[in-house]
N, C-alpha and C positions, 0 to 999 in steps of 0.2 A: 083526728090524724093518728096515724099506727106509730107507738112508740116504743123506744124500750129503752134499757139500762145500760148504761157502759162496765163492761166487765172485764176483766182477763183471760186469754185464751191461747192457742198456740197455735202459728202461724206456719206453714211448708210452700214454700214455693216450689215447682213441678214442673220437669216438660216432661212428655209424654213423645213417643219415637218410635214408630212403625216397624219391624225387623220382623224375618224370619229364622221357623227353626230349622236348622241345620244339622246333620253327624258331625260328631267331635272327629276331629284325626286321627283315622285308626279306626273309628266305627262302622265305615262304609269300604267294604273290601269287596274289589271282584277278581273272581277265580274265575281263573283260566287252566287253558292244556299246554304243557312246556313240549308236547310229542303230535304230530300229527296222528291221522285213523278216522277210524267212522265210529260216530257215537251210536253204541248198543243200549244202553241202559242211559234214563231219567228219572232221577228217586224224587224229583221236588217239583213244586209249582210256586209260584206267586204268592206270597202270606201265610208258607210249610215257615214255622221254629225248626229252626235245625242246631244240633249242641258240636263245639270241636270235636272231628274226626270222624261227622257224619257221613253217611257215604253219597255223595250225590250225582253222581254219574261214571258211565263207562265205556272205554272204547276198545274197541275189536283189537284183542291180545294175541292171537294167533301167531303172526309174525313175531312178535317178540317173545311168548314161548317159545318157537323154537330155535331162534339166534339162543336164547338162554339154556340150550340143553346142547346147540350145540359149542358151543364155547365151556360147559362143564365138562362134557366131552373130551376137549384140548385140552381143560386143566388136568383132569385124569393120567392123561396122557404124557403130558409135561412133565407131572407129580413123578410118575415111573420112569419118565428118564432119567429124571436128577436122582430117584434113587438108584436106579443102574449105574450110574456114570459117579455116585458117591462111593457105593461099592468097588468100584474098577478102582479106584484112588486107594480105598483101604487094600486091595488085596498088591497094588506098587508098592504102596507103605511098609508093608509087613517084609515084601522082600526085598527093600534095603539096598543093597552096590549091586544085588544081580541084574537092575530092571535100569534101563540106560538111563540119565539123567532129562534125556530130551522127552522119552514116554513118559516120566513122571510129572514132568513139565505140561505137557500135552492133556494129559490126567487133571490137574487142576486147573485147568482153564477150561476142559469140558466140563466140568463141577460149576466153574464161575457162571458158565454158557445157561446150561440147564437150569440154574437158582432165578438167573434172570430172566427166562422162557414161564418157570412158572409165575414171577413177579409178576407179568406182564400178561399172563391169561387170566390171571387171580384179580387182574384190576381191569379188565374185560367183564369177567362176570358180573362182577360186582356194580358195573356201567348197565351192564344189559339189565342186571336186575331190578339196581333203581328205575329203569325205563319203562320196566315189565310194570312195579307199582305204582307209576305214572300213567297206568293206562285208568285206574282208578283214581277219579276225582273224588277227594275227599275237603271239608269245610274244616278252612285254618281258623276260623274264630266262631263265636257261639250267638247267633241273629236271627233275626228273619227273612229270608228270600224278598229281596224289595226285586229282581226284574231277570227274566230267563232269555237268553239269549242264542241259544243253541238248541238243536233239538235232534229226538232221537230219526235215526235214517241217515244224519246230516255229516257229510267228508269237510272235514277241517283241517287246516296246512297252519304249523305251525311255524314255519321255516323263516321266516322273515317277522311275526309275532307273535307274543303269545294269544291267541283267541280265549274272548270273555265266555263263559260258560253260565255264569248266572253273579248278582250281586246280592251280598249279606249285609244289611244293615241293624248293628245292632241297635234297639230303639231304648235302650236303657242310657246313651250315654251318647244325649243330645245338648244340644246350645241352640240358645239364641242370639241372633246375627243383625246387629238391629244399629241403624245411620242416626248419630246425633249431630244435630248442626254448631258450625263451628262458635256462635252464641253461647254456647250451653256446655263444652265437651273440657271450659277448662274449672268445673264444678265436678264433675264425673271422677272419679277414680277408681283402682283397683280395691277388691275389698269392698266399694259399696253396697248397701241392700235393696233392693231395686222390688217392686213387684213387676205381675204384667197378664195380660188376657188373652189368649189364645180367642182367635175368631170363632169356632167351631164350638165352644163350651161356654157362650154367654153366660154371663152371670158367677163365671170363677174365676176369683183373681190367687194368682199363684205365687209365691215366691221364689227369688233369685239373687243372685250377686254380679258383679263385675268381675269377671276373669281375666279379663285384655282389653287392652285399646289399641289399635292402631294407628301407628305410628303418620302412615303414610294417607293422606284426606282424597276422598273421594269425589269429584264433580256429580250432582244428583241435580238435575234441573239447572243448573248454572248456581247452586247452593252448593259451597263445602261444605261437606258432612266427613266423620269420622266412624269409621264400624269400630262397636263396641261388640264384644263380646260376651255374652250374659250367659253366668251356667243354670243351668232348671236344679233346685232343690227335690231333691225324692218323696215319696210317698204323699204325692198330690190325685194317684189311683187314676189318672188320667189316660188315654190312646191317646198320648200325643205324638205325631206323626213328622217325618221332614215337609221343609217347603208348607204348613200350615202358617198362617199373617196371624202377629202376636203385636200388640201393642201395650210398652215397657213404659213404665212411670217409672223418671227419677227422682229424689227429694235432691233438690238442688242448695237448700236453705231451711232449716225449719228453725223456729223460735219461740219459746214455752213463756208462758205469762207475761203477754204483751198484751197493749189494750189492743181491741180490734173491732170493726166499726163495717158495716156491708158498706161496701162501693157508692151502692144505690144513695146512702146519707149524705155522701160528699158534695159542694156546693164549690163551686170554683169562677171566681168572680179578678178580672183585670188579673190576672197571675197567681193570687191568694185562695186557698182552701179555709173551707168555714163549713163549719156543722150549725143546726138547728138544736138547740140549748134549752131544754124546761128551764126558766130562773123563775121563782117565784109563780105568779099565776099568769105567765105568757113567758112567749118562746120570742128568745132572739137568735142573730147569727154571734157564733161566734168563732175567730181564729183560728187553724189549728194545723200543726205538721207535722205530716205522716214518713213513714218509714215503708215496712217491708211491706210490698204488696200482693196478692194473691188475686185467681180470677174472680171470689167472693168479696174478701176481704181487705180490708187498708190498717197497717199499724198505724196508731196515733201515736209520737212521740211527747205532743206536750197541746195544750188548752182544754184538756178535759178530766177530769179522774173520775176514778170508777165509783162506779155506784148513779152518778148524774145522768140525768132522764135525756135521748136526743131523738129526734125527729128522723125516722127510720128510710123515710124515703124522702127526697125532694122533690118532687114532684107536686107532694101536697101542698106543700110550703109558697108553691107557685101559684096552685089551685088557691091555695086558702085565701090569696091578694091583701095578706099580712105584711109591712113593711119589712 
């Protein structure tokens, strides 16, 4: 019969929790056009890196160059009134009680008039020209083109919203999004160190932590579950992608130099566990109560000490037709 020795060892109890990855808040942005027009130029495709303030697209500028020249135009124009009309003022000034009180009167109010003509085409321009560099789309944050949505030829109406032009997702500064069931979720906390396997890279297990729990519990099959929130640990050299299935190991319990004893040895009789026992030159049962359990292993709290020889499987013990 297969035996072995009772030893010391250490124990983790584990659930293990399906999730996927996700872009963190902030890592998945789509650009759009705040201006209608026809898209003339597409600088990216599908899986282009693109770094902040890349140029990614453009639309037919024409009309707003020249709203933009001419409204420079007015300001020019504006510009030489107010100085005409500041001049008229200085040359009332200079002559004193000759010049009635009501032209001088008159005088600074076309001064006031004119200051506020050119306020007011100065903040014109300055409209049209943010408009004009609105006709080029450029990329607010530094990603990959995850999906194109627009294309060049194509008339776009911004008027009621803004139209998506393409999405950046940066893949540096991802999560995993992953349902623990409410069994398990009050083991979990923030700060813990979790591993987990992406589907797509069998045979890697990666590390990670607890970032967030949610508050609020989810129905999943008529199972509450809670989303945890896992951050991915860097330099694992990986294409890890959004929307890939990751499955996260928690350590829920672990415990270092306990006795522990496979499953398979346990013998369990009218309510009572009992192990198979070397004593001397034959094996009997004997008593024994366990503690933390694992899907391998069972602690033994007390009938046995280390070092004592037990009967590995039951099975044999049934086979052998030993009392």
């Amino acid at each position: 019969m297969p035996a072995l020795r009772v030893s010391r060892s250490t124990l983790a109890e584990t659930a293990v929790a399906i999730g996927t990855v996700k872009p963190k808040v902030g890592a998945e942005v789509k650009v759009g056009s705040r201006i209608s027009g026809v898209v003339t130029e597409l600088n990216v495709e599908v899986g282009d890196r693109v770094k902040k303030g890349d140029r990614l697209a453009s639309l037919e500028d024409e009309d707003w160059r020249a709203r933009t020249d001419v409204l420079r135009a007015q300001l020019a124009s504006a510009v030489a009134e107010e100085e005409y009309a500041a001049g008229e003022l200085q040359r009332i000034e200079r002559l004193g009680d000759l010049v009635p009180q009501f032209d001088a009167d008159r005088a600074k109010t076309n001064v006031k008039v004119r200051q506020a003509d050119v306020r007011r085409v100065r903040a014109a321009v300055a409209e049209a020209e943010v408009s004009l560099r609105q006709t080029v789309i450029r990329a607010p944050v530094p990603g990959t083109i995850g999906s194109v949505l627009t294309y060049r030829g194509e008339t776009i109406a911004a008027s009621l919203a803004s139209p998506t032009f393409v999405t950046i997702v940066d893949l540096d500064r991802l999560e995993v999004q992953t349902y623990v069931d409410e069994t398990d979720i009050g083991r979990v906390r923030e700060g813990q160190r979790v591993t987990f396997r992406v589907d797509a890279f069998p045979g890697r297990e990666l590390a990670g932590v607890v970032e967030a729990i949610y508050p609020k519990a989810q129905l999943v099959n008529n199972v509450v579950n809670y989303i945890v929130i896992v951050g991915i640990a860097g330099g694992h050299g990986l294409p890890i992608r959004p929307e890939m299935t990751v499955h996260v190991t928690f350590v829920l319990d672990r415990r270092e130099g306990v006795l522990a004893v496979p499953r398979s040895a346990l013998l369990r009789k009218s309510g009572r566990t009992f192990l198979v026992v070397r004593r001397g030159g034959e094996w009997v049962e004997r008593r024994v109560t366990t503690g933390m359990q694992t899907p391998q292993s069972i602690e033994i709290t007390s009938g046995v000490a280390v070092g004592e020889t037990i009967l590995a499987d039951r099975k044999f013990w049934k086979e052998s037709g030993e009392p």
